[in-house]
N, C-alpha and C positions, 0 to 999 in steps of 0.2 A: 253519151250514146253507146261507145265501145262498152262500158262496164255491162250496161243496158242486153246487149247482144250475148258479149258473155256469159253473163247470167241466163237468158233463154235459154242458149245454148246448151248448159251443164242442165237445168233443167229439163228439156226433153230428152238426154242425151241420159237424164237417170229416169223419166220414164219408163222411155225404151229397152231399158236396163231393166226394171222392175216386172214390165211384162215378161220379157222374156225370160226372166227367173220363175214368174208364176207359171207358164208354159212348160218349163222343164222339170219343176215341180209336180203339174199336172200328168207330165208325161212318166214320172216315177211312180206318183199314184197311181196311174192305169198297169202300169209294169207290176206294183203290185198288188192291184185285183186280178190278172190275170194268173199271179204264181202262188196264188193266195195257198193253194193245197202243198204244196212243194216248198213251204216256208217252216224253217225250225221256231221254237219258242222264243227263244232270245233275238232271231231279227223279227218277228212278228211285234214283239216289243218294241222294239226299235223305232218298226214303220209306222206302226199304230198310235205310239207313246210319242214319237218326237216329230216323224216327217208329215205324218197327216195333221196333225192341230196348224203347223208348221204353212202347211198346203191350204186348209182352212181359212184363217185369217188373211193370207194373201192374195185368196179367192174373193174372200168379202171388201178388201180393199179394193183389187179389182174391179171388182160390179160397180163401185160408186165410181170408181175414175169412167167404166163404161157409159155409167148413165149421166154422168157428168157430157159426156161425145155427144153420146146423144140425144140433151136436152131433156132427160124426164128423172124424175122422181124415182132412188130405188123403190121397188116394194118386194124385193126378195131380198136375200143375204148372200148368196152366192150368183158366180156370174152364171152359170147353166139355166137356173130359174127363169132370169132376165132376159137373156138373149129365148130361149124356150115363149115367153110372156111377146117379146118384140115381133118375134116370126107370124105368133097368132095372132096380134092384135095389131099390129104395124100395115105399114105398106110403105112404097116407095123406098127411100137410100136407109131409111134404117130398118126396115125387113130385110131390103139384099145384104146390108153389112151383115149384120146378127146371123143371117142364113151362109154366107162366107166366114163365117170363125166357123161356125158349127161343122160346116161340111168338111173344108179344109186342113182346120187347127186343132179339132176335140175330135168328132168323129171318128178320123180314119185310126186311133190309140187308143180309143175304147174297146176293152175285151168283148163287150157284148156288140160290137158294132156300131151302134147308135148312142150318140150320147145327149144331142138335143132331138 
């Protein structure tokens, strides 16, 4: 049973890990849509060619660990789509969760303001 807890344990303990890498991830990406004009050649390159595909896949990993929470089926690739899809078509605990990432966690780092 110890082994049993262990194991849980490293596993949420590298979830928790995983989002919060995708989150900070997210949060470079909006840093740079926001500096997007103020960017030289070679880090445009950089951000474009390595940190966004980078940002991508871990978005899309993402969404399925999300829809995985909450019971349904992806039917987008990215977690923005999904939570976007949950708000409108949801109710109850998983319209408020989806509506609590968006407001709290994406929204307020979006350069346009709004992100779901």
């Amino acid at each position: 049973m110890n082994d049993l807890l262990a194991t849980l344990w490293w596993l949420v303990m590298a979830e928790l890990g995983f989002i919060l890498g995708t989150w900070v991830l997210y949060l470079a990406v909006m840093n740079l849509a926001g500096n997007r004009a103020e960017m030289s050649r070679p880090v445009k390159l950089l951000a474009y060619g390595v940190i966004l595909p980078i940002g991508y896949v871990c978005d899309a990993v993402l969404n399925l660990h999300f829809c995985l929470a909450v019971q349904r089926l992806p039917r987008d690739w990215l977690l923005t789509g999904t939570l976007k899809r949950t708000i409108a078509t949801e109710s109850g605990w998983r319209e408020a969760f989806a509506a609590w990432v968006c407001l709290h966690l994406l929204d307020p780092f979006d350069p346009k303001g709004r992100h779901c």
